[in-house]
C-alpha atoms as a printed R data frame, in Angstrom:
    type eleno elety resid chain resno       x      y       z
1   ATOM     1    CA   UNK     A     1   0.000  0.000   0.000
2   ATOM     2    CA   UNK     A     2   1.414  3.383  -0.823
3   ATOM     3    CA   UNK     A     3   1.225  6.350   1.433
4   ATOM     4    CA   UNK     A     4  -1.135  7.595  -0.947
5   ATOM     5    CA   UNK     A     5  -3.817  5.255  -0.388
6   ATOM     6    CA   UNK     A     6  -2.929  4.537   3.055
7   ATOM     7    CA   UNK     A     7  -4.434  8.203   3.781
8   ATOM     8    CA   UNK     A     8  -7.239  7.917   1.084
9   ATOM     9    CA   UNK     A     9  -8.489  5.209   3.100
10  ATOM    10    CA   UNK     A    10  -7.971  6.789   6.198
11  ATOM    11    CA   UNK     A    11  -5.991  3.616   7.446
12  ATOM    12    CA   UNK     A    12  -7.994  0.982   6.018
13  ATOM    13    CA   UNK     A    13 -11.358  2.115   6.691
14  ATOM    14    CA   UNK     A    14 -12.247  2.674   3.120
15  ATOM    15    CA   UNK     A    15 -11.220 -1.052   2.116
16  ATOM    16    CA   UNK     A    16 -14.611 -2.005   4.172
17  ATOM    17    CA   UNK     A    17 -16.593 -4.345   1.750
18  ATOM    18    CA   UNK     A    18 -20.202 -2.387   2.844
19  ATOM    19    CA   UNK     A    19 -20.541  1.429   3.314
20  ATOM    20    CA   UNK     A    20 -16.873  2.527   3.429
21  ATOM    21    CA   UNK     A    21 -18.035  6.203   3.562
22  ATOM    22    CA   UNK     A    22 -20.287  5.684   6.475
23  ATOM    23    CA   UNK     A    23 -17.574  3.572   8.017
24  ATOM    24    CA   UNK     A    24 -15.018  6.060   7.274
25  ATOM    25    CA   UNK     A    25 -17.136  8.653   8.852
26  ATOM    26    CA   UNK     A    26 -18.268  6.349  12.174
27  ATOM    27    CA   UNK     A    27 -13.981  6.006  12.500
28  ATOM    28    CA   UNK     A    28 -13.725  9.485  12.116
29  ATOM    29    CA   UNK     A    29 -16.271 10.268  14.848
30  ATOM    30    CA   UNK     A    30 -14.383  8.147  17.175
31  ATOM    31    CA   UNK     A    31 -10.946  9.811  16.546
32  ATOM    32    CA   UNK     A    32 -12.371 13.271  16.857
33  ATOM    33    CA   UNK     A    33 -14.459 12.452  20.226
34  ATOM    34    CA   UNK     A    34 -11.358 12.769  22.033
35  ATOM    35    CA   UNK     A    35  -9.926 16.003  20.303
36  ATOM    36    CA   UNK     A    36 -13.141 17.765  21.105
37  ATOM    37    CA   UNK     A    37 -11.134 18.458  24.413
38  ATOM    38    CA   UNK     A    38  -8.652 20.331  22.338
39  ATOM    39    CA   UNK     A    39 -10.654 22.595  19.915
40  ATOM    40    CA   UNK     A    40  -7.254 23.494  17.885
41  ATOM    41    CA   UNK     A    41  -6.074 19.815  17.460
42  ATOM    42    CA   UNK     A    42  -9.213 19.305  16.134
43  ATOM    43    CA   UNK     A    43  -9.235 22.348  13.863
44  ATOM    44    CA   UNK     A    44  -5.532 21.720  12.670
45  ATOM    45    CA   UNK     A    45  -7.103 18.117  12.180
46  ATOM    46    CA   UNK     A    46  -9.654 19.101  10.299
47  ATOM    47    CA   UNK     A    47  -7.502 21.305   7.662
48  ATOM    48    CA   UNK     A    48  -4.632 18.713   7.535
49  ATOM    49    CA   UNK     A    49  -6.856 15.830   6.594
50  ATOM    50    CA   UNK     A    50  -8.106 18.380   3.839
51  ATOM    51    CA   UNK     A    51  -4.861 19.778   2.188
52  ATOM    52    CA   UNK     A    52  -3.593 15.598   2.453
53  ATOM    53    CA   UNK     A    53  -6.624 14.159   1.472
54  ATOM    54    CA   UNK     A    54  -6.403 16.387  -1.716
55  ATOM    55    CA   UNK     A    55  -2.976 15.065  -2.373
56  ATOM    56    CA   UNK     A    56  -3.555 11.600  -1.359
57  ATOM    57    CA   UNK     A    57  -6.677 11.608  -3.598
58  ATOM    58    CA   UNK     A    58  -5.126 13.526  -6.834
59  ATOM    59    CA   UNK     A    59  -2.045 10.562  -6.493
60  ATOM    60    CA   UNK     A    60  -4.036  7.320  -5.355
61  ATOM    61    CA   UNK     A    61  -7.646  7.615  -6.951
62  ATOM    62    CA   UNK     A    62  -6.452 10.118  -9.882
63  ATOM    63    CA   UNK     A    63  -8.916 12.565  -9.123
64  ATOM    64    CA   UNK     A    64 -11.959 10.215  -9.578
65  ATOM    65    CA   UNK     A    65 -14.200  9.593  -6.371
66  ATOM    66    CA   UNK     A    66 -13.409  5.771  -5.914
67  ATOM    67    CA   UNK     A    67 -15.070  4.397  -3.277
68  ATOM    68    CA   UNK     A    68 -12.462  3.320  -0.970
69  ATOM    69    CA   UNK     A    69 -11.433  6.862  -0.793
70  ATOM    70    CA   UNK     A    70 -12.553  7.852   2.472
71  ATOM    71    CA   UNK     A    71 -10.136 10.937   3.564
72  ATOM    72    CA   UNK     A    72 -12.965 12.817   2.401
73  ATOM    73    CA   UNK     A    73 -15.077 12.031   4.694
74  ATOM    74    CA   UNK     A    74 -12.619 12.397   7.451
75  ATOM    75    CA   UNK     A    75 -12.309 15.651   6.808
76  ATOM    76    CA   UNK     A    76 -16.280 16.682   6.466
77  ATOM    77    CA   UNK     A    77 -16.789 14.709  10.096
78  ATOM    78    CA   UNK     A    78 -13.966 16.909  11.588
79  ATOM    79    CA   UNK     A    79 -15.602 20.101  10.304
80  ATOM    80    CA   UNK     A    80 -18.746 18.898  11.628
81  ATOM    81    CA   UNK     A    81 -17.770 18.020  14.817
82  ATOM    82    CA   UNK     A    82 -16.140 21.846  15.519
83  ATOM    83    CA   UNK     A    83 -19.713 22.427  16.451
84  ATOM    84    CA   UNK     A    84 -19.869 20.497  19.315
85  ATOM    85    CA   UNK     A    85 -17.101 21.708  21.212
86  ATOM    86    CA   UNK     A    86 -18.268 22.088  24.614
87  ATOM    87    CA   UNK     A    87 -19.851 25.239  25.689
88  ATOM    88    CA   UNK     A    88 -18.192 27.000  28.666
89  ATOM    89    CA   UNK     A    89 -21.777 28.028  30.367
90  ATOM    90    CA   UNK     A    90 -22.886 24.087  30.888
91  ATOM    91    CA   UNK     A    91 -22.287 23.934  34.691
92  ATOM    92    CA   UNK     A    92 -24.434 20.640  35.607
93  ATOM    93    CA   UNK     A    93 -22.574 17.602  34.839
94  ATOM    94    CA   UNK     A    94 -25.105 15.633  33.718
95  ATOM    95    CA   UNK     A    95 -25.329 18.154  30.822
96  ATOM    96    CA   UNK     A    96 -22.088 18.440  30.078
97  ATOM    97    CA   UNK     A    97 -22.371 14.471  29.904
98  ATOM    98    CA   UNK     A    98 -24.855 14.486  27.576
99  ATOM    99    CA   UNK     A    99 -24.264 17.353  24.875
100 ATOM   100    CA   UNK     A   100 -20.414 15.458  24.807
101 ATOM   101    CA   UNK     A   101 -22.400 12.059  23.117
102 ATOM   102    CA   UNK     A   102 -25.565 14.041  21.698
103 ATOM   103    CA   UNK     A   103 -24.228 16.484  19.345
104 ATOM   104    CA   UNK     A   104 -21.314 14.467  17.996
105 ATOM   105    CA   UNK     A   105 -23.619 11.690  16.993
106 ATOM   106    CA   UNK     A   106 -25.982 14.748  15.696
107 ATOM   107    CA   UNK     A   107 -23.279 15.961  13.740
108 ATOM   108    CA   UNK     A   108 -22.915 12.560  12.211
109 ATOM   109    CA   UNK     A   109 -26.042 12.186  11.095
110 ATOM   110    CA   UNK     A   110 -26.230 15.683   9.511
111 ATOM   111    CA   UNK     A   111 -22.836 14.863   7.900
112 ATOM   112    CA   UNK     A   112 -24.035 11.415   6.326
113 ATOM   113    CA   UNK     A   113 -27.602 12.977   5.388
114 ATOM   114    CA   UNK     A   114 -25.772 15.531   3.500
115 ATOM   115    CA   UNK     A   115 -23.205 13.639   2.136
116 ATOM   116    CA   UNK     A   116 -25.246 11.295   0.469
117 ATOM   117    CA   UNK     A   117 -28.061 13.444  -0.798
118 ATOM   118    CA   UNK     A   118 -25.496 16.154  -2.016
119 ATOM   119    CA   UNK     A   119 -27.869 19.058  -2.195
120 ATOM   120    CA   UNK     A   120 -26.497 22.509  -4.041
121 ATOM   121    CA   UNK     A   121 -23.228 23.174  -3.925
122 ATOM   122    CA   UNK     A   122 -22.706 19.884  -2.505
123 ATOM   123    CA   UNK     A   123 -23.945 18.134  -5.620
124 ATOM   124    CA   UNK     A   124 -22.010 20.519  -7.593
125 ATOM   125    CA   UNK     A   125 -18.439 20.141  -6.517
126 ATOM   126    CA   UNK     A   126 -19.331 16.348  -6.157
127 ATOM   127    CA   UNK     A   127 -19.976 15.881 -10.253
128 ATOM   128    CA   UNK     A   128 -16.754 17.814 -10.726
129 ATOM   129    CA   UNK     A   129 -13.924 14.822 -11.564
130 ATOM   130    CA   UNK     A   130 -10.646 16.071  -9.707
131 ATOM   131    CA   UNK     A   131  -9.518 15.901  -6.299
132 ATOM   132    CA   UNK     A   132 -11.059 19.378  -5.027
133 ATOM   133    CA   UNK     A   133 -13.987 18.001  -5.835
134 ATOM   134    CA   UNK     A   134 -13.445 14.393  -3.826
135 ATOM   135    CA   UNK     A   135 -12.689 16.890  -1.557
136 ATOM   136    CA   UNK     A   136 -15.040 19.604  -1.735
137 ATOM   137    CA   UNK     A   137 -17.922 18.309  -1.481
138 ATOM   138    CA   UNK     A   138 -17.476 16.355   1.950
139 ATOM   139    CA   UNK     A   139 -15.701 19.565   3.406
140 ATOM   140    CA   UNK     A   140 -19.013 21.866   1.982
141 ATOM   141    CA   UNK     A   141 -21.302 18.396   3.810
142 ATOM   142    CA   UNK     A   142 -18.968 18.956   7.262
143 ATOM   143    CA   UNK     A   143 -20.087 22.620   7.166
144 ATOM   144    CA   UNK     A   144 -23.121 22.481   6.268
145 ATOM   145    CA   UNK     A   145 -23.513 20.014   9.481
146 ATOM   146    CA   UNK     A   146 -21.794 22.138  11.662
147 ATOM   147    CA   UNK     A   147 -24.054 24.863  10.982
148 ATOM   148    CA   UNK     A   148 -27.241 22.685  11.494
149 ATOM   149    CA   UNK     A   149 -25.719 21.473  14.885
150 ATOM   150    CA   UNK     A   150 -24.906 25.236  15.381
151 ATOM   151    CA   UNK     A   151 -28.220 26.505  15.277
152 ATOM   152    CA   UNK     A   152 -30.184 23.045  17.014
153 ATOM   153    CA   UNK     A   153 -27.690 24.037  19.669
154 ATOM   154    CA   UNK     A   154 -28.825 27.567  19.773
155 ATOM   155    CA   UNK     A   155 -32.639 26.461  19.552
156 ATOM   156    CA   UNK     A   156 -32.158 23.900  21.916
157 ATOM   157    CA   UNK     A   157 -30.430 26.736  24.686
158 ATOM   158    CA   UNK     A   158 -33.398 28.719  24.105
159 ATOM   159    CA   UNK     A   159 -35.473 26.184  25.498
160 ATOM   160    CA   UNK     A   160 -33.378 25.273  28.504
């Protein structure tokens, strides 16, 4: 395996024989669980798995969206999940407890919703046949996510 595709697959995970994107994006959730105690690992996280994921995919999967390539994905959960760092005005444990599981797994099924039914500029970048757009189109999903979780978190404040 060449470094190439050992990042395109993030590892292995996009060599799973059934849903390597969801499975991609399930490994990614369980990296970045962790990092959501360091906002900035996770951010620098987020944008390295971008900028190598673009090389990784222009060299491994010559720019076309091959299944196994799951970097992509990576990257989209990442940006996703920079909406559920934790806020610093949850005082009661119990809540903290609870917004650390709820909104990640929120995030991941915004991220998989929109990742699969590629609406706007999603879709766009997605029918485009080069790396930005193996690329694009799951970072465009990851904020598109994060701004859903954003404003449920908002709404969901409001009501609290």
């Amino acid at each position: 395996m060449t470094p190439a595709r050992l990042i395109a697959t993030f590892g292995g995970c996009g060599l799973s024989p059934r849903a390597p994107g969801t499975v991609g994006s399930f490994a990614a959730l369980l990296v970045g669980l962790p990092l959501l105690k360091r906002p900035r690992t996770l951010a620098c996280a987020a944008v390295a798995a971008t900028v190598m994921g673009w090389w990784a995919t222009a060299r491994a999967g010559k720019g076309e969206d091959h299944s196994w390539i799951v970097i992509d994905e990576v990257a989209g959960m990442w940006i996703s999940l920079l909406a559920c760092l934790p806020d610093s005005d949850q005082s009661e444990k119990a809540t903290r407890a609870t917004h650390q599981l709820l909104w990640p797994i929120v995030a991941f099924g915004l991220f998989r919703v929109f990742d699969i039914t590629k609406p706007g500029p999603i879709g766009t970048l997605d029918r485009r046949h080069d790396a930005i757009g193996v690329m694009g189109d799951d970072v465009l999903a990851g904020f598109a996510s994060a701004g859903c979780v954003h404003a449920l978190r908002k709404v969901w404040a409001a009501r609290n």
